[in-house]
C-alpha positions in Angstrom: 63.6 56.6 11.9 64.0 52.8 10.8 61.8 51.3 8.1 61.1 47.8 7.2 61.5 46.5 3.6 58.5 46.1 1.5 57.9 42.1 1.0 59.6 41.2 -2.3 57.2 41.3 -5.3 54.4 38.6 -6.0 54.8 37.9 -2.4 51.5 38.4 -0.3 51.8 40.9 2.4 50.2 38.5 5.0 49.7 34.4 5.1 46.2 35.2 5.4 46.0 35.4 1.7 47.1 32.7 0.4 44.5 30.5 2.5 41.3 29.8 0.9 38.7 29.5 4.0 37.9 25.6 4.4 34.0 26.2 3.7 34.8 27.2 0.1 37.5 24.2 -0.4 34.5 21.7 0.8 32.0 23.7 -1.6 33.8 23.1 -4.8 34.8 19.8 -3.9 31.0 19.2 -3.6 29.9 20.9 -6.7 32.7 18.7 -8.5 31.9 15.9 -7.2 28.0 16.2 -8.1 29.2 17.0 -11.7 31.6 14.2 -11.8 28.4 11.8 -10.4 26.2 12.9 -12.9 28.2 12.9 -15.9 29.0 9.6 -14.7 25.7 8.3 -14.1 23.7 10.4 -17.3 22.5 7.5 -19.8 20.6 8.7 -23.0 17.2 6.8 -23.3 17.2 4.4 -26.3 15.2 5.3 -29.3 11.8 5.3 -29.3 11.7 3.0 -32.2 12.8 0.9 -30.0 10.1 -1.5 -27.1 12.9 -0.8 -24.8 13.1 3.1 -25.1 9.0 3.5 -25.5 8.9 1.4 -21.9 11.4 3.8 -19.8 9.6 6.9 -21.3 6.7 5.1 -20.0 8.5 4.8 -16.4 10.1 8.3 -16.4 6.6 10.0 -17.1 4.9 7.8 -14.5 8.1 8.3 -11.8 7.3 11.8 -12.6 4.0 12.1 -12.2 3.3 13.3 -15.4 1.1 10.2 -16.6 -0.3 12.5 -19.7 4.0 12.2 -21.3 2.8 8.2 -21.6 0.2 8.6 -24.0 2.4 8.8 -26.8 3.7 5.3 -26.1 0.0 3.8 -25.9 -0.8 1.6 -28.9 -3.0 3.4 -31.4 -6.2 2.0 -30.3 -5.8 2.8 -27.3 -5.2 6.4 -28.5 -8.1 6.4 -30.3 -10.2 5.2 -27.7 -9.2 8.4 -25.9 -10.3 10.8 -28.2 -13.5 8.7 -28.6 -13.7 9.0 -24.8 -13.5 13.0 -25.0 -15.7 13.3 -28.2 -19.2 11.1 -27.0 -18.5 12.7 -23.8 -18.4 16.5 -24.6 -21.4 15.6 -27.4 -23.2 14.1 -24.8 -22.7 17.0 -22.5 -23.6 19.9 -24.7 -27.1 17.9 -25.0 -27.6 17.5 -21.4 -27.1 21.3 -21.0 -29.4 22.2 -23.5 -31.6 19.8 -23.5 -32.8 18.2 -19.7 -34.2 19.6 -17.1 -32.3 21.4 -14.5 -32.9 19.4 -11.8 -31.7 15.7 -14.1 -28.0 17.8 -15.2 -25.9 17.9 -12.0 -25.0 13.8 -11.7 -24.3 13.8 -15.7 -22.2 17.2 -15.9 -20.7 15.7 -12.7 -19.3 12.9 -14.7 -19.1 13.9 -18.2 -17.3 16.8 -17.7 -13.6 16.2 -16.9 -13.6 14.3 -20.2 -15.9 16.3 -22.3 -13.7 19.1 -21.1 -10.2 17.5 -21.5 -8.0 19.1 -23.7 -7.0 16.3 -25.9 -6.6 12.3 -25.7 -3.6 12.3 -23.4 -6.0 14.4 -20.8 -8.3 12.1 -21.1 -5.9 9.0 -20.4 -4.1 11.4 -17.3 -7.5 11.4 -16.0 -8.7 7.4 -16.0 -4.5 6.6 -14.7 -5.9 8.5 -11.4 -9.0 8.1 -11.3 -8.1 4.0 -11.3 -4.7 4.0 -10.1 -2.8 3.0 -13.3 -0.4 4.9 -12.3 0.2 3.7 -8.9 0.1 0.3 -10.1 2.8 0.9 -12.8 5.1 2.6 -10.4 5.1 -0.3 -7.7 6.2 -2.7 -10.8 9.0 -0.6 -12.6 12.2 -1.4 -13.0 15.2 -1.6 -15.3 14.7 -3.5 -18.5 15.9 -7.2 -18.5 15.5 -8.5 -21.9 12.9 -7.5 -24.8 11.3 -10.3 -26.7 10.7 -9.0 -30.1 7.8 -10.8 -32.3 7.8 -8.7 -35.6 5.1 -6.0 -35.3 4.8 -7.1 -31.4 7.2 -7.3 -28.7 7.4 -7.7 -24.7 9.7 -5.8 -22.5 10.9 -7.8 -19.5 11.8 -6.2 -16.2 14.2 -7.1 -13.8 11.3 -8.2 -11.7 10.2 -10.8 -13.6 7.1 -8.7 -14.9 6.0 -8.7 -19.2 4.6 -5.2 -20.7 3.5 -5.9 -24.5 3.9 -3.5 -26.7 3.3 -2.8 -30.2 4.6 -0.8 -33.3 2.8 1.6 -34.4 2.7 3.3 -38.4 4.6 5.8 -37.6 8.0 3.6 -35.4 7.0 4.2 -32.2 6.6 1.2 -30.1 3.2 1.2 -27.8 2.4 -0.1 -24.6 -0.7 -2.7 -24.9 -1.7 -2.9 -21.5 -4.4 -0.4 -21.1 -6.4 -0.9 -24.5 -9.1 -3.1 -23.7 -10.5 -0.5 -20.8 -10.0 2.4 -22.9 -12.2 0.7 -25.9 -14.2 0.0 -23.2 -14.6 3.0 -21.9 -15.2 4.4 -25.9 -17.7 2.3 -26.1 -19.7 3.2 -22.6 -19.2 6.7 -24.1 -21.0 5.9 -27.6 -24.0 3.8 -25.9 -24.6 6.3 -23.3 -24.1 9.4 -26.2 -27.2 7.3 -27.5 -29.3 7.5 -24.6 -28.8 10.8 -24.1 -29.6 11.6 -27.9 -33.1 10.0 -27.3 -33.5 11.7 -24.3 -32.8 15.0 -25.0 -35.4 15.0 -28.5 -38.0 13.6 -25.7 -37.5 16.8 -23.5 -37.8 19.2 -26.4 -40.8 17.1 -27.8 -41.9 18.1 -24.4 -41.1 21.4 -24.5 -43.8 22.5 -27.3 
């Protein structure tokens, strides 16, 4: 009885094994080429010391849908104005609750409440860039940064489209975006004035009370 000879060592018993199926060749070559494309493509946002780096923070949170990430690159008024926003209001409400008659509460909870029951400033700002569209409106404008004019304490990012954002330096290096201060002072103010009405209100219905 004849027997072959065993292949030679190292050698594969079959050509079967030394092919790698074609799905797995296309695989890698896929992964590598998505790691080559974004190591290629990855840029490291500038400072935010900088009006240039404060604005595409600004762009990435609003791309994103997260506009509560821009508040940190809102001037310090507008910040404040915030934080006013969410102080009058949750004041306010804790009168009307306490204070008016059942049947006067539901439109002013209504509207107080998201603010009065915001966590903070940025929630507060999230909720007035839906409410009004800020957002929206800042996404159909972004793009890449074409130039930055820089004024001392002041400076405007230019954009590729033509389009100024001001911003301003804050006490603490970060540059801030200017562009929605006036409406939330506004809005701080609407707050205080209607904190005042409710104030007089709310001492009439106890005086009614006794």
């Amino acid at each position: 009885m004849t027997t072959s000879a065993p292949p030679p060592a190292g050698e594969p018993k079959t050509k079967e094994r030394r092919r790698i199926p074609r799905a797995v060749v296309v695989l890698v070559a896929l992964v590598l080429a998505a790691v080559v494309a974004i190591v290629a493509t990855h840029k490291p946002f500038p400072s935010d010391r900088t009006p240039e780096g404060a604005y595409l923070r600004v762009a990435h949170a609003l791309t994103d849908d997260r506009p509560r990430e821009a508040f940190a690159y809102l001037e310090t008024e507008a910040q404040w104005a915030s934080y006013t926003v969410r102080e009058k209001r949750k004041a306010a409400l804790a009168l009307v609750r306490a204070s008016y008659p059942e049947a006067e509460r539901g439109p002013l909870e209504t509207s107080y409440a998201p603010f009065a029951d915001a966590p903070d400033g940025a929630d507060v700002f999230a909720l007035y860039a839906k409410q009004r569209g800020w957002d929206k409106r800042l996404k159909r404008d972004l793009s890449g940064v074409a130039e930055v004019d820089l004024q001392g304490e002041r400076a405007s990012v230019v954009t590729t489209r033509g389009t100024r954002y001001a911003f301003r330096k804050r006490d603490n290096g970060i540059w801030g975006l200017t562009m929605f201060t006036a409406d939330l002072v506004a809005e701080a103010e609407r707050a205080t004035r209607d904190l005042a009405v409710v104030e007089k209100a709310a001492k009439d219905y106890e005086q009614a009370k006794k």
